[in-house]
N, C-alpha and C positions, 0 to 999 in steps of 0.2 A: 244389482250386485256389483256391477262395474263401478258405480260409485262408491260406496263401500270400501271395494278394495282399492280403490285410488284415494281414499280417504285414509284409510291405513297404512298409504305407502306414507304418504306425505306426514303423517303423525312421528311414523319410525324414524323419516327421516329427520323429524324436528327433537324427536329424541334423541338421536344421534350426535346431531350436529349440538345440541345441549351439554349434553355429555361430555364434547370434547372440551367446550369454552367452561364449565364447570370446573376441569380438570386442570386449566391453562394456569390457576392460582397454585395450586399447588407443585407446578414444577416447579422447581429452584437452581436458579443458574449457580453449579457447584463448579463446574470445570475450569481448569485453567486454561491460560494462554496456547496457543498451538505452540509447537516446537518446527521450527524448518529450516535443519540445516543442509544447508546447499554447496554445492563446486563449482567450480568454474566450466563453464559448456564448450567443451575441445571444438563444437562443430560451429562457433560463435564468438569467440573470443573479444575482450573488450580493450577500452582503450583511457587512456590518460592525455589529458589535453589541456595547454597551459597556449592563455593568450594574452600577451602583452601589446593592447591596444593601442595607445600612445607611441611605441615603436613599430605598428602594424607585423610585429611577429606572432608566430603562432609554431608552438612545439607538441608535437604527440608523439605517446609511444606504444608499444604493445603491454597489456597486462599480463604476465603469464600464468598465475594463479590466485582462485579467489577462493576462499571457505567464510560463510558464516550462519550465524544465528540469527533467524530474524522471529520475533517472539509475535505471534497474529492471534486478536480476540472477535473471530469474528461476532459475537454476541454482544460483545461490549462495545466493537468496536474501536480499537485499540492496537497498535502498534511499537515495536522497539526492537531495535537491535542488541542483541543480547551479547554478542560478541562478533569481531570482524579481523578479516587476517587478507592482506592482498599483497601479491609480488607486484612491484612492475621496473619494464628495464628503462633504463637511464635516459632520463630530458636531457635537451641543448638549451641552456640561458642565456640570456645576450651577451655578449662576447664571447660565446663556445665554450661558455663553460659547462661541466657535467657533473650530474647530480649523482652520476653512478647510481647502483641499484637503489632502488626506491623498498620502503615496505611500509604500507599502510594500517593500522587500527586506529579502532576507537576508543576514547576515553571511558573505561569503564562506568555505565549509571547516568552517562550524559545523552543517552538515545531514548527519545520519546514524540511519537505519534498516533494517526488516527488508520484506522482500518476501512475500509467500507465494502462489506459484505457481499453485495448486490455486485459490483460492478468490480469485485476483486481487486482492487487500488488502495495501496498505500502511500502514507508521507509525513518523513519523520524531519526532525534536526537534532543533528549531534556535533560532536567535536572529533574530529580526526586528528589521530597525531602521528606524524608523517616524517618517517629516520630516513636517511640515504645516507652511502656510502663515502661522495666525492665532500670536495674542500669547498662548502660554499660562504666563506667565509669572508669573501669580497661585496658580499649581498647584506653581512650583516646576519648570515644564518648559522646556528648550529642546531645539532641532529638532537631529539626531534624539533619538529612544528609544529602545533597547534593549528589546525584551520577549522572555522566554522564552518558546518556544510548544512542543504537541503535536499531530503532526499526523495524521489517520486521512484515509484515502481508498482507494475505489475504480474498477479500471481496469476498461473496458469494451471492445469491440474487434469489429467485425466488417467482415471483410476487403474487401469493396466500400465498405458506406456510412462508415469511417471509427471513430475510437474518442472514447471520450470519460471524462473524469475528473471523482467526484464527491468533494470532498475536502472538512475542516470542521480548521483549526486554531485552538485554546482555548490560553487559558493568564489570567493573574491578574497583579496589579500593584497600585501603592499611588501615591497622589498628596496631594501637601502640600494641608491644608486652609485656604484663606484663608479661612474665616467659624467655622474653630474649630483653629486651629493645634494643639491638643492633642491632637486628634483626627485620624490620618491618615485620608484618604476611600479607601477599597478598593473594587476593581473586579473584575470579570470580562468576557473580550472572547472573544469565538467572531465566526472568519470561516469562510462558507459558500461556499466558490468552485464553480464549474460550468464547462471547461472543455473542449473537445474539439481532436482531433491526426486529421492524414489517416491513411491506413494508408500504410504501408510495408514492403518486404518483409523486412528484421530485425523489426519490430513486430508482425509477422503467425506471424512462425515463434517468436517468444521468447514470445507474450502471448496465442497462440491456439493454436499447434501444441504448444507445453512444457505447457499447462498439461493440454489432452487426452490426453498421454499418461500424466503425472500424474495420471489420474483415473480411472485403466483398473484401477489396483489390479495391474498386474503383477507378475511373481517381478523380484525386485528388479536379478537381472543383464540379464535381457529388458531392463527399464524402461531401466535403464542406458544398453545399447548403445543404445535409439532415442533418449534425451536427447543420448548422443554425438554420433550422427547430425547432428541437430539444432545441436548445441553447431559442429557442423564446420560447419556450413552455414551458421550467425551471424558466425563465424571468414572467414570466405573473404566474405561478401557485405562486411563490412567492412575486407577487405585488399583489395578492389577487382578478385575472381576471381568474378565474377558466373558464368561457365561452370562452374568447381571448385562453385561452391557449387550449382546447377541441376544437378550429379551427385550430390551429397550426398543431395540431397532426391528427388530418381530411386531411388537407394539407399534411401532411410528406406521410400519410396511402394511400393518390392518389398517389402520386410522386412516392412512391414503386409499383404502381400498373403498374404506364408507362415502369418501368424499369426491372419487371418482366421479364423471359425469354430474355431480351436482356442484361442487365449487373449483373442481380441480376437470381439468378436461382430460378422458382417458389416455391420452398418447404424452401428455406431463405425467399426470400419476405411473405408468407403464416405466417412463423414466425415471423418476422416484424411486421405483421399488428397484432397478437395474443397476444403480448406484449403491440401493443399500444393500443388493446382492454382495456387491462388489465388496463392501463395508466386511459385511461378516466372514467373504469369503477369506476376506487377508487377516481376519481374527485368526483365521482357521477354525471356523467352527459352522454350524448352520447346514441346513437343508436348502437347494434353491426351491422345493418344494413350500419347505415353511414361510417362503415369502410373498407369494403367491397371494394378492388382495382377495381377501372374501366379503362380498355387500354384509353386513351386521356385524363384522368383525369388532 
């Protein structure tokens, strides 16, 4: 009888596990790009950094405010900034000159990069175009500036206390030399932004829950069908089917439960399902009861 019914675990289970990778065709990645608009982090504040190597100077100053959009697919993997807005207060230039208030954006549609899921890292390049106030008209500059930039950052995220972004865009330039016209002055500029974003429940399921599942190492159809899950559940919070999507994730929070101790280890699945607690709970809707894995689910 012992075999028998250790015969029939292992059936249930290969039905199961069937079932899921049956299903993984049929999800269809419907959702768009995350939305994460961010501010400037009062407790971190960043900085703007001009270095003119050839004259061994080097000018920084403080940022005082940052806002933007940064557009994240973690499914597709996929990146851009959607839109960008930063204060910062006034550089020293060689011969003391002052750039007065600075304010930075980007060139609308010229931001495009990659995402990667797993390891919450982004890296884009766009165009910054960059007004100040002062005369720097000795340099050959008027307001704005174009600079090409490279941007690296990462996204951090946890579902109560909120997420926050550590990003650093570089890039290089050349300015007319008034004290040796023959001679262009070359620079380098690195900004250091520190921004955070509240949670939300797309930001929680696309930047907490994708990236967990991602990092299970599953058979690549399993993986599939629970990124689908997931991908339905981004899809619906954002078509304004906040109920459709609180099924979705009821759906994913079983499928974790089947897979518990056989490809998922209980103390990741437990994590799993305490995330998409978190998920539904900022829906406003759900039972933490309803979430609760049941084996056959």
């Amino acid at each position: 009888m012992k075999a028998i019914g250790t015969k029939r675990s292992m059936v249930s289970a290969c039905v199961a596990l069937v079932g899921l990778a049956a299903a993984a065709s049929a999800q269809l990645q419907t959702a768009e790009p995350l939305s994460v608009v961010t501010t400037e982090d009062p407790a971190a504040p960043g900085a703007f950094t001009l270095s003119f190597g050839g004259l061994g100077l080097t000018t920084s100053s403080h940022i005082t405010s940052t806002t933007y959009e940064l557009r994240l697919d973690p499914l597709r993997g996929t990146a851009h900034f959607e839109s960008y807005l930063q204060h910062v207060q006034p550089l020293i230039l060689p011969g003391g000159f002052s750039t007065g208030d600075i304010t930075v954006e980007i060139v609308p549609g010229s931001s495009a990069g990659t995402f990667d899921a797993l390891t919450r890292t982004f890296m884009t390049s766009e165009f910054y175009a960059v007004s100040f106030t002062g005369d720097l008209s000795a340099f050959g500059l008027s307001s704005p500036v174009f600079l090409p930039s490279s941007s690296t950052g990462l996204v951090a995220l946890d579902a109560e206390a909120g997420g926050m972004v550590g990003m650093d865009w570089t890039g290089a330039g050349e300015l007319a030399n008034p004290f040796d016209p023959a001679n262009p002055l070359t620079f380098t500029y690195a900004c250091a932004v520190n921004t955070v974003f509240p949670s939300d429940a797309p930001n929680v399921v696309g930047l907490a829950l994708v990236p967990e599942v991602v990092g299970l190492g599953l058979p690549r159809d399993i993986e599939r069908n629970l990124v689908g899950l997931l991908d339905q559940a981004l899809a619906r919070i954002q078509n304004g089917q906040r109920a459709r999507a609180v099924q979705s994730l009821l759906t994913f929070a079983g499928k974790v439960g089947v897979l518990s101790g056989r490809l998922i280890d209980p103390s990741e699945a437990a994590q799993l399902v305490t995330i998409t607690t978190q998920a539904i709970e900022l829906l406003g809707s759900g039972r933490l009861s309803d979430l609760t894995p049941r084996k056959g689910q």
